[in-house]
N, C-alpha and C positions, 0 to 999 in steps of 0.2 A: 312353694312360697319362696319366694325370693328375695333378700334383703339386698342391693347393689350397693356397695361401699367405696368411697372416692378417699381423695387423702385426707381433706378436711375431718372426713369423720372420724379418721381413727385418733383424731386428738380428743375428739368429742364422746369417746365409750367412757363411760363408767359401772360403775356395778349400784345397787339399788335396794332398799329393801321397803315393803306394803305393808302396813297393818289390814288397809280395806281389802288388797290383793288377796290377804291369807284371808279374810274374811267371806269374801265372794265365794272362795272356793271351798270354805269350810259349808257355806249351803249348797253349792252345786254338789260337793259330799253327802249333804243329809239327806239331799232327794234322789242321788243315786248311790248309796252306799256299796254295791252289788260292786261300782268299779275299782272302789276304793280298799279291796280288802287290809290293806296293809292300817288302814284307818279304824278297823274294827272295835279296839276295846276302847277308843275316844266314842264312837259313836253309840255303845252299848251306854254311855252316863250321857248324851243328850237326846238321845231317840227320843223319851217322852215331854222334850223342850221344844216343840218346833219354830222355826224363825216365823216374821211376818208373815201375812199371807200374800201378799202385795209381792214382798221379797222373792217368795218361792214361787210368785205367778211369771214372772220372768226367767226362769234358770229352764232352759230349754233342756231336753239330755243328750242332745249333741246340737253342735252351731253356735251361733252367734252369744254370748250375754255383755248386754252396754257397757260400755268401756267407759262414760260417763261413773258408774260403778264404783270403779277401783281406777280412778283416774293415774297415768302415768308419773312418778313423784320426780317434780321438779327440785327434792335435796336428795341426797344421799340415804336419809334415814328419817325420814317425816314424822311428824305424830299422827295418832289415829284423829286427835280433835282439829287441826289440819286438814288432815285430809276430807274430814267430815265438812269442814266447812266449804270446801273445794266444790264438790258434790252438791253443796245448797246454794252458790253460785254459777249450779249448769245454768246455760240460758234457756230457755223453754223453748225454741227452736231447735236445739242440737240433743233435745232431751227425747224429742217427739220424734224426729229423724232416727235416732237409736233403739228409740222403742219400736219402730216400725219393721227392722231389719228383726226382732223376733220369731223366732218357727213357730207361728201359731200352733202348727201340728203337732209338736212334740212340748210346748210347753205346759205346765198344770193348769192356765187358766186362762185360755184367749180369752173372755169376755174380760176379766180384769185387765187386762194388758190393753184392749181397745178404750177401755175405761180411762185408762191412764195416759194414752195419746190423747182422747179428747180433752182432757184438763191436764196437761203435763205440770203446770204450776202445783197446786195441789199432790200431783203424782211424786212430784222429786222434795217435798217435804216429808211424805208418809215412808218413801223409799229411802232417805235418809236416818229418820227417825228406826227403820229395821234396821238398815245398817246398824248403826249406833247400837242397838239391842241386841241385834248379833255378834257383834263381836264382843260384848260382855258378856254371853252366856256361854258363846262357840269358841271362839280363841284365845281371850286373856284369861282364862285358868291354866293355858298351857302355853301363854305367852314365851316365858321367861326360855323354858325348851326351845319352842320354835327358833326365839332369837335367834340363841348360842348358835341352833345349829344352822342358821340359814348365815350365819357370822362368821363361823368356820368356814362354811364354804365358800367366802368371799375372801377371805383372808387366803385360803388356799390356793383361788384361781388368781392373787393378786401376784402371787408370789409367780406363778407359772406367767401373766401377763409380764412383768417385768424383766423374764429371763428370756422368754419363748417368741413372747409378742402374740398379737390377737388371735393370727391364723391358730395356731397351737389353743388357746385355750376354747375359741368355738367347734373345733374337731372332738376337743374333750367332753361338753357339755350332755350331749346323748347320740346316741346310733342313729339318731332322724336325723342328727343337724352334721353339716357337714362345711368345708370352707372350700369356694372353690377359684380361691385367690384372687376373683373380684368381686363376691359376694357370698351372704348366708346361706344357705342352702339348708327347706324347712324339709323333708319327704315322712309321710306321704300328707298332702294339704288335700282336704277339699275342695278348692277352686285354686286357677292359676292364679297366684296374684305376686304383683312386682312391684318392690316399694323402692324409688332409687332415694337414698340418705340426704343425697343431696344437702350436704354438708349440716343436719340436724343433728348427726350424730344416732347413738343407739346404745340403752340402757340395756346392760344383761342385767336378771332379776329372778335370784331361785327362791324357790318356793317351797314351804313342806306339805301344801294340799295340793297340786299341780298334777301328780302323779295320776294314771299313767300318760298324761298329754304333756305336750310342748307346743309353746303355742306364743301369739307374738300379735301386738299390737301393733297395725301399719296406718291405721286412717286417721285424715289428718283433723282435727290441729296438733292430737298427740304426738308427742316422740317417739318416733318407734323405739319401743323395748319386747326384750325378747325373755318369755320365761321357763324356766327349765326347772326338774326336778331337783333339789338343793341335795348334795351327797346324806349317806347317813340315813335316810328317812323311813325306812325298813324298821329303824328299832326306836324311831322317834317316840310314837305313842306305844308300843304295843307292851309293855308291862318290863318290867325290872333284867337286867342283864344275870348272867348267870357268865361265872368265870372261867377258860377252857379248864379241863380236867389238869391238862399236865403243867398249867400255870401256877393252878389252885397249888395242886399238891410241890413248887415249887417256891411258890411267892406265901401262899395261905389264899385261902377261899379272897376274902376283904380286898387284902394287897393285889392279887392277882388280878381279880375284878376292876381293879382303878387303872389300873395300868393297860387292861385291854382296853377300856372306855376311854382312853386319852388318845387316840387315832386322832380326833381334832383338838386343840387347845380347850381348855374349860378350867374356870375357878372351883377353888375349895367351895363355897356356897351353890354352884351347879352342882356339883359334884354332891356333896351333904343331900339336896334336897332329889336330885336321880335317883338315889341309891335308897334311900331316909336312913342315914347316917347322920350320925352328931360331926357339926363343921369342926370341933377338938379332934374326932376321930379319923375324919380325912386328912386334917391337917397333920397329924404324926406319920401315917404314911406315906402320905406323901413326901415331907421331910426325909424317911426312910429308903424311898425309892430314887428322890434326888441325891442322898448320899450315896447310893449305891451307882451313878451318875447313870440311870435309866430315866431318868427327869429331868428337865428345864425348866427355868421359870423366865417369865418375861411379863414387865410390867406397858398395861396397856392403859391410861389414864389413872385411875383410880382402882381399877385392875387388876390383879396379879395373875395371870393363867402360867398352869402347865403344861406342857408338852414331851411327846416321846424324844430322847435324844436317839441318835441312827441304833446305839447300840439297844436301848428300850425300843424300841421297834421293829428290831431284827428281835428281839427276845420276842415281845408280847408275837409278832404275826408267825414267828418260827414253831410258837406253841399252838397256831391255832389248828384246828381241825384240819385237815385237807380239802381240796374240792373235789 
C-alpha cells in the first residue's frame, strides 16, 4: 500500500484521535480475541457482554470492516456523540456500497449483512444504535487510559514532527510502514493499492485496539489516515505496574513505581486512579521526585502533567531490567 505524498500535503498532516475508531476495534477484539493477547484482562470483564448482533455481523476476521463505521475525524479530537451523529447521516448509497465489499466468508453472519444491504436505511440506524452501545460498555470504562495514552503518543510524535519533519516520524511509527521520500510505504497489504494525497492531506491516528495491524484508510470521499499502534499499549489494560527491583529498593516500592510509569506525561489524577492511589498520595511524591529534579511539571490547559526530566530518565530506564 502506498500512500503518494506531494507538497501540498505535507501542510495538511496532522495527528487525530477516534472514540468510534477505538470502538470498532474494541469489537473486532471481542470476536477475535486469540489476536489480541495483550487485550486479555479487558476482555475477561466483557466476554459475557457481547456487542450488537448487527455489529458483530460485519467484523469480518480479516479484510475489509466499513469505514462508514468509524468515519475519518474531520477535528483533531471529536466527540463520540459527533461522530455518532456523522454515522447517522451515511447516505444510504455509500452505506450499501460498503456493506457490499464485506467477506461474506469470514464474517459471523452473511445473511445479516445481505439483510442490511437490502434496507441500508434501517441498517445504519440499528448499526449506529450498537455503536453507541458499544462504546458504553466496551471503551468508556477504560476511556480516560486509552486517552492519556493515545495523548502521549501524540504529543511525542509531535515533538519529533517539529524537529525531524514527517519523513522521520512515519519510519518511526511500526516496522510495516516505511518512508520512501515520496511516499508511505504500508508492507505487507493484501492487495496493491495506490492512494496519491493529491493535496488532501493525511491523518496519522494511533490507536490502543489496533494492534497487531496497521492499517489505513485510502477510499475516497475520506481522508486518507493512517492508523498505527499508539506506543505504551502492552501495559495499557493488562493489570497494575510493579516497580523494577533496584528502583524499589532505591526510590521505595510507591516512589519508584511513579517514576517508571512517567515515560509518557500523565497527571496526578491518572496516575491516583492507574495505580488506586489516593491523588494526596501521588501528589507528595511527586513533589518528592520534582525536588529531587527527576520530574517536570508542565501545564497543559487546565492540566498539570509530569514528566521524566533527562536525569529521571536515565535513572528510572538505567534501573530497568535488561533486554
Amino acid at each position: 500500500m502506498r500512500l503518494v505524498v506531494s507538497g501540498g500535503d505535507l501542510l495538511r498532516c496532522r495527528f487525530a484521535t477516534s472514540p468510534l475508531w477505538e470502538t470498532v476495534n474494541a469489537v473486532r477484539a471481542f470476536v477475535d480475541p486469540r489476536s489480541h493477547p495483550y487485550l486479555r484482562p479487558w476482555w475477561e470483564q466483557v466476554r459475557d457482554d457481547p456487542p450488537a448482533d448487527e455489529l458483530l455481523a460485519v467484523q469480518s476476521t480479516r479484510g475489509y470492516t466499513p469505514d462508514f463505521l468509524s468515519p475519518p475525524p474531520r477535528e483533531a479530537a471529536p466527540s463520540v456523540e459527533d461522530q455518532l451523529a456523522a454515522v447517522r447521516a451515511t447516505p444510504p448509497g455509500q452505506l450499501r456500497a460498503e456493506l457490499r465489499r464485506v467477506d461474506l466468508a469470514t464474517c459471523p453472519s452473511p445473511a445479516a449483512v445481505r439483510a442490511m444491504i437490502a434496507d441500508p436505511e434501517t441498517a445504519r440506524d440499528v448499526l449506529a444504535a450498537g455503536l453507541e452501545d458499544a462504546w458504553r460498555r466496551l471503551v468508556l470504562p477504560w476511556w480516560p487510559r486509552v486517552r492519556e495514552l493515545i495523548d502521549g503518543d501524540i504529543e511525542y510524535r509531535s515533538r519529533l514532527m517539529a524537529a525531524y519533519g514527517l519523513g522521520h516520524v512515519v519510519a518511526g511509527l511500526d516496522e510495516r510502514v516505511r518512508w520512501s521520500g515520496q511516499a508511505i510505504v504500508i508492507e505487507p497489504a493484501g492487495d496493491d493499492v495506490e492512494r496519491k494525497l493529491d493535496g488532501d492531506g493525511l491523518i496519522l491516528m494511533p490507536s490502543a485496539f489496533v494492534w497487531p495491524s496497521v492499517t489505513a484508510v485510502v477510499d475516497r470521499p475520506w481522508q486518507p489516515t493512517l492508523i498505527y499502534p499508539a506506543r505504551g499499549i502492552g501495559a495499557l489494560l493488562g493489570g497494575r505496574m510493579t516497580a523494577p527491583a533496584p528502583l524499589a529498593r532505591l526510590l521505595g516500592r510507591t516512589r519508584g513505581l511513579i517514576l517508571a510509569d512517567l515515560a509518557e506525561p500523565a497527571t496526578t489524577a491518572a496516575l491516583a486512579a492507574r495505580h488506586g492511589l489516593a491523588p494526596s498520595t501521588v501528589s507528595a511524591h511527586l513533589s518528592a521526585l520534582e525536588g529531587a529534579g527527576l520530574l517536570t511539571r508542565r501545564r497543559t490547559g487546565h492540566e498539570v502533567r509530569y514528566r521524566h526530566t533527562p536525569l529521571g530518565r536515565a535513572l528510572a530506564e538505567g534501573l530497568m531490567p535488561g533486554e
